[in-house]
C-alpha positions in Angstrom: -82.2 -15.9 -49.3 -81.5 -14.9 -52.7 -78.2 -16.7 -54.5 -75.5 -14.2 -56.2 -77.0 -15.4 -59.5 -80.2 -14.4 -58.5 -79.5 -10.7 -57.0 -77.2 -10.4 -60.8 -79.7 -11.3 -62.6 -82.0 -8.8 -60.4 -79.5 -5.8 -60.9 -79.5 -7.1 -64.3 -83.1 -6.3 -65.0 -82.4 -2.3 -64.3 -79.0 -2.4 -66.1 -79.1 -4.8 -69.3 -76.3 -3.0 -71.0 -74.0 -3.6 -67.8 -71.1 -5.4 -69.1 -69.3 -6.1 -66.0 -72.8 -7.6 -64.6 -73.2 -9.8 -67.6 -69.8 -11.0 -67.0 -70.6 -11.8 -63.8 -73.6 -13.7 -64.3 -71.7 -15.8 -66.7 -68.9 -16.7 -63.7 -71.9 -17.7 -61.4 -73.2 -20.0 -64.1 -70.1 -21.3 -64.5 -69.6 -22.0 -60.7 -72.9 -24.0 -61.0 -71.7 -26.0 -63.4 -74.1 -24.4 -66.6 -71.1 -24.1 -68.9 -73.5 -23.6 -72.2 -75.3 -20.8 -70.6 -71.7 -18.7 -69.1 -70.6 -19.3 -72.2 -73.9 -17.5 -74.2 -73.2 -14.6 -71.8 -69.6 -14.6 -72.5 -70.3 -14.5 -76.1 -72.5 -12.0 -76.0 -69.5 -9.8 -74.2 -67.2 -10.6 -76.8 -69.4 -9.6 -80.0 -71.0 -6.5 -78.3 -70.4 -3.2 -79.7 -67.3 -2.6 -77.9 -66.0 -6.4 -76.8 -65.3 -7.3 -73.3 -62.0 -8.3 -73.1 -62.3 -10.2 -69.9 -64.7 -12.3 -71.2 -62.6 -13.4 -74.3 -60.1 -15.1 -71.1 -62.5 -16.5 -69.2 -64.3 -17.8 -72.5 -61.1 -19.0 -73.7 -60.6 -20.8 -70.7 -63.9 -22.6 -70.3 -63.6 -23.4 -73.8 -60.1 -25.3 -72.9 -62.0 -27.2 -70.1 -64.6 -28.3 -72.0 -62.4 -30.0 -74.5 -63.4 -27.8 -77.2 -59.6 -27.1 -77.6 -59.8 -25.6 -81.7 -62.1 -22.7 -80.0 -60.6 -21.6 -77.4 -57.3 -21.4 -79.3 -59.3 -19.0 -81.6 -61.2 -17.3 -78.5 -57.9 -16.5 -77.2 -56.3 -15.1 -80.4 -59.4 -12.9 -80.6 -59.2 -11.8 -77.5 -55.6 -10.7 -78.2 -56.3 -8.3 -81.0 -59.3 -6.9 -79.1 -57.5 -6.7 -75.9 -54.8 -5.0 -78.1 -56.8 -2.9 -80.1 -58.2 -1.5 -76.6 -54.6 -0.7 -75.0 -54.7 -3.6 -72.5 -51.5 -5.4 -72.2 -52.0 -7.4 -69.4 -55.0 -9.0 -70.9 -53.2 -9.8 -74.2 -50.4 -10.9 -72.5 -52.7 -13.4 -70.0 -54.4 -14.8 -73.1 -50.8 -15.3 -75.3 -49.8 -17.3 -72.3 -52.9 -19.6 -72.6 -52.8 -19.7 -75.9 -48.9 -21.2 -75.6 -50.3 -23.6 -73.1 -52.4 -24.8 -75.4 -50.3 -25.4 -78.9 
């Protein structure tokens, strides 16, 4: 039987452009422990024509618990002016809260 990466990446095949499928791809990856590869797909969400603001947290976060502190600090703060910029509250006020965490 197939994994939940595998049937994504299946769906994927007949909906590239599918942002919430991208994003998550990149979770599953991160479940398996492939934290280079979520965080590709992640970055691809963020820099896309019109950013995923989801993936700027969960970036942000797997950033943090990689040790690569300096980025996810910027991740986040990133994330906060897109999430902004897109009228999502919540999302910027998740991330501020990370952010905080982290200083």
């Amino acid at each position: 039987m197939a994994s939940r990466r595998e049937k994504l990446e299946v769906m994927l095949q007949s909906s590239p452009e599918d942002q919430m499928l991208r994003y998550m791809l990149a979770m599953e990856f991160d479940k398996e422990g492939s934290s280079e590869r979520s965080f590709e797909l992640f970055e691809t969400l963020m820099t896309a024509a019109t950013p995923y603001v989801p993936a700027f947290l969960m970036a942000g976060q797997l950033l943090a618990k990689i040790g690569r502190i300096e980025d996810a600090k910027k991740t986040f703060s990133t994330g906060i002016q897109q999430a902004q910029q897109q009228n999502n509250s919540h999302a910027a006020g998740e991330m501020a809260g990370f952010l905080t965490a982290l200083r």
